[in-house]
C-alpha positions in Angstrom: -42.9 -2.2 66.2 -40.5 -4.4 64.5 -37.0 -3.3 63.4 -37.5 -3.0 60.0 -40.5 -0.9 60.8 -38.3 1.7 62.4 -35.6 1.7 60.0 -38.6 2.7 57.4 -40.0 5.3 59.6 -36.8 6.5 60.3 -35.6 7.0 56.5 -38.6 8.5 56.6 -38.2 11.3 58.7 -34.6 12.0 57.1 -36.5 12.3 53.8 -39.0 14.5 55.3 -36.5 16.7 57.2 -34.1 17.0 53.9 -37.3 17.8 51.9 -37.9 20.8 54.3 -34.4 21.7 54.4 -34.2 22.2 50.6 -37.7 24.4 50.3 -36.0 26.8 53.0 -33.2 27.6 50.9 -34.9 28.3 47.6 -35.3 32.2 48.1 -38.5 32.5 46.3 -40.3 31.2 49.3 -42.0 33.4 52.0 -42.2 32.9 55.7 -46.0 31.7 55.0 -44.9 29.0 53.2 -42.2 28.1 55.5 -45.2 28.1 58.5 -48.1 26.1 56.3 -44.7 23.5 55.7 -44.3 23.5 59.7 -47.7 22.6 60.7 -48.2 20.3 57.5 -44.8 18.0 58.6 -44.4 18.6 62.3 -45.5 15.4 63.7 -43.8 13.7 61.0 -40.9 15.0 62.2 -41.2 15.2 66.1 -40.0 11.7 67.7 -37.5 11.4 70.8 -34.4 12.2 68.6 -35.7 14.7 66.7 -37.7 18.0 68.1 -39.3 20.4 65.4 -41.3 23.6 65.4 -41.6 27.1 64.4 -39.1 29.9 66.3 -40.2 33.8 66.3 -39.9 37.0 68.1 -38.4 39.9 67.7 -34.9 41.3 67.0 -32.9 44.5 68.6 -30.0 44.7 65.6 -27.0 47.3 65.1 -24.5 47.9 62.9 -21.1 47.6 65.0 -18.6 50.1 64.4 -21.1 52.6 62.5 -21.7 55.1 64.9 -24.2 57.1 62.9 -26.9 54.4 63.4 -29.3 53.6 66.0 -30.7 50.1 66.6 -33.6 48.8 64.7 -36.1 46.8 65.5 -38.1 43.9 63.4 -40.2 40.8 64.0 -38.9 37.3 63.2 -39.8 33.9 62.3 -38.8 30.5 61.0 -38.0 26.9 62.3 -35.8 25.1 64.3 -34.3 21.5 64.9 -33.2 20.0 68.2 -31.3 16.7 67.6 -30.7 14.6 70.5 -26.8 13.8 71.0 -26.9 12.3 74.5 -28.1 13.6 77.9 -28.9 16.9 77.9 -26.8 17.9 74.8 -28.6 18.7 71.6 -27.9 20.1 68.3 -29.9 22.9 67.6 -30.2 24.4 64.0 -32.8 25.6 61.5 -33.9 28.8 59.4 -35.0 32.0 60.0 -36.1 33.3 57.0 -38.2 36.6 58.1 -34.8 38.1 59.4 -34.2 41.8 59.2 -31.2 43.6 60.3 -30.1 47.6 59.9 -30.4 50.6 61.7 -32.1 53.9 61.9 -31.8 57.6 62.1 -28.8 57.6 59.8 -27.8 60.7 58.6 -29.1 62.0 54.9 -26.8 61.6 52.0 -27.7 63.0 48.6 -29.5 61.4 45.9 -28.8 63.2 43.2 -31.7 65.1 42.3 -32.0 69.0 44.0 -36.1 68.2 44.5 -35.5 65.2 46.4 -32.3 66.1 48.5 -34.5 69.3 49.7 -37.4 67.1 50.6 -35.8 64.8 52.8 -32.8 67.5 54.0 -34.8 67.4 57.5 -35.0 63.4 57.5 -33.1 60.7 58.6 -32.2 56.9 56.7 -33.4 53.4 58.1 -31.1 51.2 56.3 -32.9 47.2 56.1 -31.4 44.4 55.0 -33.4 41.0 55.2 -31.5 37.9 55.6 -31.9 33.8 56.2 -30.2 33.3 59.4 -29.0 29.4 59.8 -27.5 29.3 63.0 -26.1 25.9 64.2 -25.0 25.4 67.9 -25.1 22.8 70.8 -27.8 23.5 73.2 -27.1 22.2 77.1 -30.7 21.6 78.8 -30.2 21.4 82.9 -32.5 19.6 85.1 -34.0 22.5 86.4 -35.3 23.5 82.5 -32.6 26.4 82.1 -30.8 25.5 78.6 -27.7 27.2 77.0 -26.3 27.5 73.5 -23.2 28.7 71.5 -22.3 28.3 68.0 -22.1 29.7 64.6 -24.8 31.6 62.6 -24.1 31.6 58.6 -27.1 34.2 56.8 -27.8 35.1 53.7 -28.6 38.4 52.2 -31.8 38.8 50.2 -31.9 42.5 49.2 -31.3 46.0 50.9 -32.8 48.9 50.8 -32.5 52.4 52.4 -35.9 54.3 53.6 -35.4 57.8 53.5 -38.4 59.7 55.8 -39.2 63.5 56.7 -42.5 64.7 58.3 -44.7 66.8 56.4 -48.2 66.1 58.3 -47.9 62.9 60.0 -44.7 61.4 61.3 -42.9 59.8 58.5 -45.5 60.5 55.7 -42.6 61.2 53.0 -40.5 57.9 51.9 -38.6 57.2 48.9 -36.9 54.2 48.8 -32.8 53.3 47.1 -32.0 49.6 46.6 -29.1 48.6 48.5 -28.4 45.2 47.1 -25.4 45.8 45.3 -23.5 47.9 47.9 -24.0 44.9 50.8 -22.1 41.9 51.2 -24.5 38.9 50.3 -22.9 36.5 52.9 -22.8 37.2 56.7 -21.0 35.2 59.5 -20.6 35.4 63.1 -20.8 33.9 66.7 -24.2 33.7 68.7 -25.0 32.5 72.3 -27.7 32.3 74.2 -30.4 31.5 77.6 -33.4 30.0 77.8 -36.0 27.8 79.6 -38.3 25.2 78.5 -41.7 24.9 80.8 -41.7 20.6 80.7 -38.9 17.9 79.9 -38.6 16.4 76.6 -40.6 17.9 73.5 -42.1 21.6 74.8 -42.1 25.4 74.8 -39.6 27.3 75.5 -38.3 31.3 75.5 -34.7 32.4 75.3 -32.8 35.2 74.4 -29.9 34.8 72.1 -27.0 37.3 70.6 -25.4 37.3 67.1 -21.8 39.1 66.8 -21.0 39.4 63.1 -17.4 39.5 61.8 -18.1 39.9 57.9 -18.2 43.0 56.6 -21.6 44.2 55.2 -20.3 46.9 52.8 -18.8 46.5 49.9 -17.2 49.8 49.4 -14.5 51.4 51.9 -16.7 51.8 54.9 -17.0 49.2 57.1 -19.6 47.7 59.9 -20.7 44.2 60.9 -24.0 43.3 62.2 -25.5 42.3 66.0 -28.2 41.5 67.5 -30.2 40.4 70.4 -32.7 38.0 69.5 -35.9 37.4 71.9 -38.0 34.5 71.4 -40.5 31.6 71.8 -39.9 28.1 70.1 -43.2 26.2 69.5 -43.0 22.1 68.6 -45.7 21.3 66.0 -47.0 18.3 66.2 -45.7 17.0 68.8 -48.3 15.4 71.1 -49.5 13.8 68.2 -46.4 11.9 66.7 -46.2 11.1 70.9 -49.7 9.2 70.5 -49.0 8.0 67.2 -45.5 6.3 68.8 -47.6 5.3 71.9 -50.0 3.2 69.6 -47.5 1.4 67.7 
């Protein structure tokens, strides 16, 4: 392959990866349509600077400094980017846009309305606010297929809502749901670390386990909590040992 070959295929990928970069932000899109864009681009995108693929799991999130909450947990999913910097060192970002923080088994407040107070008076609150998580950190891969990571994680809020549940029957068989939108803070910052291993050098599955500390406050009004989480997970590269062949060839 010549150099002007590469250059093309080169501003091609940038054009590919900005393309997906800009469909993950409009918030009208749902994590289906962030996976179909995944496994329609991956090996477009996959090359030995570049390593794409779809992230999910499951988070362990609680508020900090609200003790009347108990941790809740939530699947996730999204992508991810690792960009080659030199050996070992990568830049590792992407977007989780199935995200879901809160907590559970918060106490009843009243709603206004002596029917529904007395129906939930026995129940308890799971408060769930759904976020895009963008988290951008250098990862360090050892020889030995352990990696690590630290950076930031920037997330944005994309409505709230508090589940109020009581048990008539079945467990939980009463809900009534109160948007939350306008009493939590729509941007959330923090710190967020993490271990993991990849099973084969270069382009290839890995697990890890990584935890957010939030410093923004999610309320709006006089009380005040931040979120955390621990994050476990698998990273998947799409495409990948097809853009490999595909490089072999030319």
């Amino acid at each position: 392959m010549d150099l002007k070959t590469k250059e093309k295929a080169m501003k091609k990928k940038v054009l590919i990866l900005i393309s997906v970069l800009v469909m993950s932000s409009i918030g009208a899109m749902n994590a289906h349509s962030q996976v179909l864009i995944s496994l329609l681009l991956g090996d477009k995108l996959n090359s030995g600077k570049i390593e794409f693929g779809i992230t999910g799991g499951f988070y362990r999130s609680q508020f900090i400094q609200q003790s009347d909450a108990d941790h809740l947990g939530s699947l996730a999913l999204g992508f991810y980017f690792n960009f080659y910097l030199k050996e070992h060192l990568y830049l590792y970002t992407g977007v989780r846009v199935k995200a879901e923080y809160g907590g559970t088994n918060i106490p009843i407040y009243s709603l206004g309305d002596e029917d529904l107070d007395g129906a939930f008076a026995e129940g308890s609150i799971t408060r769930r606010i759904p976020y895009f998580n963008v988290p951008i950190a250098l990862k360090y891969r050892f020889n030995n297929h352990i990696f690590m990571d630290a950076g930031i994680q920037p997330s944005l809020m994309h409505g709230a809502r508090d589940v109020f549940s009581n048990t008539i029957n079945d467990k939980d068989d009463l809900n009534y749901k109160v948007n939350m939108t306008d009493q939590i803070t729509r941007l959330d910052f923090g710190f967020v670390g993490g271990l993991g291993y990849q099973f084969k050098k270069g382009i290839g599955m890995s697990i890890g386990a990584k935890y957010y500390y939030g410093v923004v406050d999610i309320y709006k009004d006089d009380r005040y909590a931040t979120n955390s989480n621990l994050y476990l997970y698998a990273e998947i590269p799409i495409g990948a040992n097809k853009a490999k062949k595909k490089a072999e060839k030319n």
